[in-house]
Each structure stands twice: as C-alpha cells, then as structure tokens.
C-alpha positions in Angstrom: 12.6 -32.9 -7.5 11.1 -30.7 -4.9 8.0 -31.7 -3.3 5.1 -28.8 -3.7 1.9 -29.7 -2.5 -1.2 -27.7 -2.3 -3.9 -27.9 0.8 -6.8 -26.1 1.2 -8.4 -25.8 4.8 -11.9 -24.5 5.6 -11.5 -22.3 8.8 -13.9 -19.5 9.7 -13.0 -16.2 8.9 -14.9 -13.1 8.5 -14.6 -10.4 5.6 -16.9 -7.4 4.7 -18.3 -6.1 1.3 -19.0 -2.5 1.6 -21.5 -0.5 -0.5 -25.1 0.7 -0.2 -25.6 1.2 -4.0 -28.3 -0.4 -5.8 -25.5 -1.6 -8.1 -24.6 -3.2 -4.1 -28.0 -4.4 -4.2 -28.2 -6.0 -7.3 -24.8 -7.6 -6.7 -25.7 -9.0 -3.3 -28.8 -10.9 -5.2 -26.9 -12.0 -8.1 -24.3 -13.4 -5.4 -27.1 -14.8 -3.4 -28.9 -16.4 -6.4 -25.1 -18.7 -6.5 -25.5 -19.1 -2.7 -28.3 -21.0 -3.6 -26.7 -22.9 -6.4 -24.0 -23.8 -4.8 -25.3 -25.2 -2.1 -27.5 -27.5 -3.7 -24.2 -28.4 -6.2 -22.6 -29.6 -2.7 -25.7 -30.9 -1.6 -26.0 -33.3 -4.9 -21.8 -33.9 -4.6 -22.1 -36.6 -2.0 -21.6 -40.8 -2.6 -19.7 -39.7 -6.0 -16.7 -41.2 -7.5 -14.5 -40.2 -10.6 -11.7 -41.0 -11.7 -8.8 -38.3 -12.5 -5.2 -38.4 -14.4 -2.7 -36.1 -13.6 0.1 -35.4 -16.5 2.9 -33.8 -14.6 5.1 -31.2 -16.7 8.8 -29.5 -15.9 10.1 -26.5 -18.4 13.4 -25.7 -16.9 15.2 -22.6 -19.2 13.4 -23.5 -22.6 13.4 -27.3 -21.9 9.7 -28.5 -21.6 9.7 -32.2 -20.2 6.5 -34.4 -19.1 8.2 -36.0 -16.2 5.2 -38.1 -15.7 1.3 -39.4 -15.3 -0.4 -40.5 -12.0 -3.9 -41.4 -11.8 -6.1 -42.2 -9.2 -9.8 -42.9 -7.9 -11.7 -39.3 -6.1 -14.0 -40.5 -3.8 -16.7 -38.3 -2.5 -18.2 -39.7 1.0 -19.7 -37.4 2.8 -19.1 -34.1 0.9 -14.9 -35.0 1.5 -12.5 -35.7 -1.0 -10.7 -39.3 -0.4 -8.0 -40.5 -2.9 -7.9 -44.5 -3.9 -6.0 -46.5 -6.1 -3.0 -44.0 -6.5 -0.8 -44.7 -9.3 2.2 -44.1 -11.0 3.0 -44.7 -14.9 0.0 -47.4 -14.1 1.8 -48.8 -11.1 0.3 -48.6 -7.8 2.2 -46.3 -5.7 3.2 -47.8 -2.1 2.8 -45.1 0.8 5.0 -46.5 3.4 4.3 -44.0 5.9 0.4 -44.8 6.4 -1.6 -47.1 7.8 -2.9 -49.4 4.9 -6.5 -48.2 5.8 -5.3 -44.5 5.1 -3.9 -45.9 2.0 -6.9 -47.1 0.9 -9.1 -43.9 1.4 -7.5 -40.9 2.5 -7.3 -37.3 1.5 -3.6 -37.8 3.4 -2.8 -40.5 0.7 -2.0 -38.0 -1.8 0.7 -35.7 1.0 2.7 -39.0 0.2 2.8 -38.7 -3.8 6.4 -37.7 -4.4 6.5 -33.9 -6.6 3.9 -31.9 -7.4 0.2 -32.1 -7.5 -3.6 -30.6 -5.9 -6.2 -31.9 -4.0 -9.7 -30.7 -3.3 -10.8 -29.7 -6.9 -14.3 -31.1 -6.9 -16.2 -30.2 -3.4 -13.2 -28.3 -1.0 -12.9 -26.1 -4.0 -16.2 -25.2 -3.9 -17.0 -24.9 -0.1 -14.7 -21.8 0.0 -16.1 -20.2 -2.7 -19.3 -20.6 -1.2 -17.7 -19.3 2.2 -16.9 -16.4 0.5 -20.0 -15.3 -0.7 -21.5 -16.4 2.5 -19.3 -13.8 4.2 -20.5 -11.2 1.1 -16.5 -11.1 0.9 -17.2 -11.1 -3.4 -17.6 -9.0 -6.0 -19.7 -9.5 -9.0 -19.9 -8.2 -12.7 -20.6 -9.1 -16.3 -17.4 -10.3 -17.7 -16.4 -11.6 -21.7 -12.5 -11.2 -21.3 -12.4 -15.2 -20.8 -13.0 -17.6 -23.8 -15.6 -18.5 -22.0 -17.9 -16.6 -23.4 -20.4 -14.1 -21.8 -20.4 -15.0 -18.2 -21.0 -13.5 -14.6 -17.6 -12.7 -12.8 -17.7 -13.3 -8.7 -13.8 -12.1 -7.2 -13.0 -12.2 -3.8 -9.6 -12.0 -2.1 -8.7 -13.9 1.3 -5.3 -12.8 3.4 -2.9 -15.6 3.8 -3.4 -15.4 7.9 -7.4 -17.0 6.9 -5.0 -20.1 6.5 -7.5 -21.0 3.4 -4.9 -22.2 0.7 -1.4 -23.5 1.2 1.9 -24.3 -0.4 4.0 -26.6 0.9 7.4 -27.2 0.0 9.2 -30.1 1.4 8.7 -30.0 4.6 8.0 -26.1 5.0 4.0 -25.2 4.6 3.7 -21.5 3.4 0.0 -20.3 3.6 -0.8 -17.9 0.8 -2.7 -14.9 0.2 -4.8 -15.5 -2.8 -7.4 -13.7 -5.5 -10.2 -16.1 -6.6 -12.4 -16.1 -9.4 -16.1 -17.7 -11.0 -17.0 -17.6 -13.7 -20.8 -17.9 -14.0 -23.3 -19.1 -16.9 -25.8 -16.6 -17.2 -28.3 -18.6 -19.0 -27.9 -21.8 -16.2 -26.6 -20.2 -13.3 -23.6 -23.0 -13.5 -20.0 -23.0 -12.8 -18.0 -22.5 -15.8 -14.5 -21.8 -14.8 -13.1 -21.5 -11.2 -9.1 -19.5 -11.0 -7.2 -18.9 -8.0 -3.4 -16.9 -8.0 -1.7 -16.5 -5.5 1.7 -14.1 -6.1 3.0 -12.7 -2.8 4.6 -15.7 -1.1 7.3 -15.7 1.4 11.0 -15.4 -0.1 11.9 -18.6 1.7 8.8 -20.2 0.0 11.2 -19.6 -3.3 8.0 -19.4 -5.5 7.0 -16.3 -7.3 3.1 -17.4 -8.4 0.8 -20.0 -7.7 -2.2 -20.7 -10.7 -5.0 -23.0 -10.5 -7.6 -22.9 -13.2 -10.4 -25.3 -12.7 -12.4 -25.7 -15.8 -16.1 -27.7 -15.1 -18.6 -29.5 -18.0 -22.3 -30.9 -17.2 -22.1 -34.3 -16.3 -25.7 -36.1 -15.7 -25.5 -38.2 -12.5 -28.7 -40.3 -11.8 -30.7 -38.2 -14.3 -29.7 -35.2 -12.4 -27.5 -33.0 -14.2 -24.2 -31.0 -12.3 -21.6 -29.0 -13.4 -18.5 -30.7 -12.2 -14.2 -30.2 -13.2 -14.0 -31.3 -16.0 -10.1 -30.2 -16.2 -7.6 -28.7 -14.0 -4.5 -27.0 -14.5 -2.1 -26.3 -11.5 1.0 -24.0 -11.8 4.1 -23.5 -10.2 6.3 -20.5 -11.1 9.8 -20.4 -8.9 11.7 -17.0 -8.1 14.4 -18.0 -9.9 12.3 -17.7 -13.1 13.8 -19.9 -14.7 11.7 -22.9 -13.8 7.9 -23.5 -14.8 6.7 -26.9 -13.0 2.3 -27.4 -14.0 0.1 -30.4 -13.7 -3.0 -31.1 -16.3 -5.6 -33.1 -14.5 -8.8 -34.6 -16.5 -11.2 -36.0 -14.8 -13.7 -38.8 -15.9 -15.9 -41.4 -15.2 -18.3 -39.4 -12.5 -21.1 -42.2 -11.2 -23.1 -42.8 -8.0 -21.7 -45.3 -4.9 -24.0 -46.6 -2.5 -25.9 -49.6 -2.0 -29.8 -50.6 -1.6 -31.8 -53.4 -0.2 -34.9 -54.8 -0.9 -37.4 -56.8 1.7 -40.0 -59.2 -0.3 -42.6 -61.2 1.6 -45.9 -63.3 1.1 -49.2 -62.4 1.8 
C-alpha cells in the first residue's frame, strides 16, 4: 500500500480581501465576531486528551474493503497535537525509527503509521482557519446547501507555495493548493463543520483530489462547554480513477490533564 500522509504547517503568509461595500463591512464583523471565538476555543484547547479511532477503507474498481482500524491517545499540551498509545487492530504499533521518548508523545509518531491517515484535526486545524481570517483572506455568507442546517459559510483559498497543507506520498511531500470551508452556528457562534479540498496536485503526486471534512459536537470540559471533532473523514482520490482510499476517524473521551497540589498547616 502506498504511504499518504497529510501535514499541515503554520507559516506566515499574507492574503488580501478586497471590497469597500457595506456588505464588506458587515462581512468583516461577522468574520471578526469568529476571530474572537476562535481564539478563545484555542485558548480553552490546552491540557486536553481524547482518544480517536481511525477505520481505514480501500475501494479499488467496485471493490470496497476496510483494510483496517488504528487507534490512538490525542494529546493536547500546549495548544500541540502529540499522538500516544498508537495501535493497530488493538496491538501497539512499534516505531523503530524514533527514539522511545518520541514514541511516547510525538506528533512525528504518527509519519511512522504505515498507509494512510491525518493529523492535526483538533487545534492545527483550527489555527489556520483562524490565520485566515486574521489575514481577512475569507469570505462570508448565509449558507443551507449543507445538512447542516442554516449556518454561516466562511471560504478562503491559500496557494500551495503558503506551504499550509501537504500530501505526502512515500517519500515525495507535494504541498497543495487548497479551498477551505466553516461552517458556523448562527444561534452559538460555534463550529459546526470544517471541509478542505484540494484538486490541482502535481501529476507526479498521482492524486487527483484531496477531501477532509471535519464534523464537531459540544462536548462540556470542566463545566465549560466547546465545540470540538466529533468525526473526521479524510479522502484520497488517485488519477487513475480507479482507486478511492478514505479514513473515518471518531473521536471520544475529551477530559482535562494536569495535576494540583494542596499545602495544609496548623495554626
């Protein structure tokens, strides 16, 4: 099986939204308004834990296989994604070629996992969509196309030379130009649904379209509530189209980590 993985990286780029309408106007507070929602969601996203399970699916012609399940432990320190506790078919994987301390925590444990999977659903995910409306590189407007519901729609588009979303195939990393799109609660203000595609890869990358659909739920973590993934879907198609390889991911089990201490003494 080919090896596709998927990277996002957070460099600084710059993009413009043009437009001196009040329409413009009303769009930059609306995207503003999420500025400020997101960045307490990333604010609140630090010393979590979850746990996810990936079910990892092949259709080849008109053959649909689930070639497997890995799951693993998504550790939040910092407002970074680290990966524990990595298994396969509930057997711990061995990643030979890192230090066991990388093994242990690492966002680099997962670039071991043989096939395909994502990383950076929960809090990367999210820091370039706030990026982008940092940089008022989004669009915004009412949208009820989705079964979502009524919902607020924020787009944006990012070049693949901003180096912000990546494919790589065995050993060969293809960055890749992508649309991206929120959908917004209009009653909460909360993430609903988060979809980036990406369909204009290099010919060598031998992939005609990248999708990943991030789907988030309210989860209430020490009696504050967040919207967080609640499920993730992640799919391949190659050039050849004749091969469909797509990951389901669920995630569960979101808690606090951290510890306290308690000094007691006698009058």
């Amino acid at each position: 099986m080919p090896q596709n993985t998927l990277g996002l990286l957070l460099p600084a780029i710059l993009l413009s939204l043009t437009g001196g309408s009040a329409l413009a106007a009303d769009t930059g507070a609306q995207a503003r308004q999420f500025e400020l929602t997101l960045d307490r969601q990333l604010s609140a996203l630090t010393n979590v834990v979850c746990h996810e399970e990936i079910e990892r699916y092949a259709r080849k012609g008109k053959t649909t296989n689930q070639l497997d399940t890995l799951d693993a432990n998504v550790e939040l320190l910092n407002g970074v994604e680290g990966y524990s506790a990595i298994r396969e078919e509930r057997k711990p994987l061995r990643l030979f070629q890192l230090p066991s301390l990388l093994q242990t925590f690492s966002f680099r444990a997962m670039a071991e996992v043989p096939g395909t999977w994502s990383v950076g659903e929960i809090v990367t995910l999210l820091r370039i969509v706030r990026n982008a409306i940092g940089e008022r590189a989004v669009q915004v407007r009412q949208d009820v196309s989705s079964n979502l519901g009524p919902a607020t729609l924020l787009t944006f588009t990012y070049p693949a030379s901003s180096q912000r979303w990546y494919l790589k195939r065995n050993t060969q990393t293809h960055w890749m130009p992508f649309e991206g799109r929120v959908w917004i609660s209009p009653e909460t203000g909360e993430i609903l649904r988060v979809c980036w595609r990406a369909n204009d890869l290099p010919a060598e990358a031998g992939v005609s379209e990248v999708l990943w659909t991030v789907d988030f739920s309210p989860v209430d973590l020490s009696s504050r509530v967040l919207s967080v993934p609640a499920e993730a879907v992640f799919q391949i198609t190659y050039s050849s189209g004749n091969r469909v390889d797509w990951n389901v991911t669920h995630f569960s089990e979101y808690r606090r980590y951290g510890s306290g201490s308690a000094i007691h003494f006698d009058r």
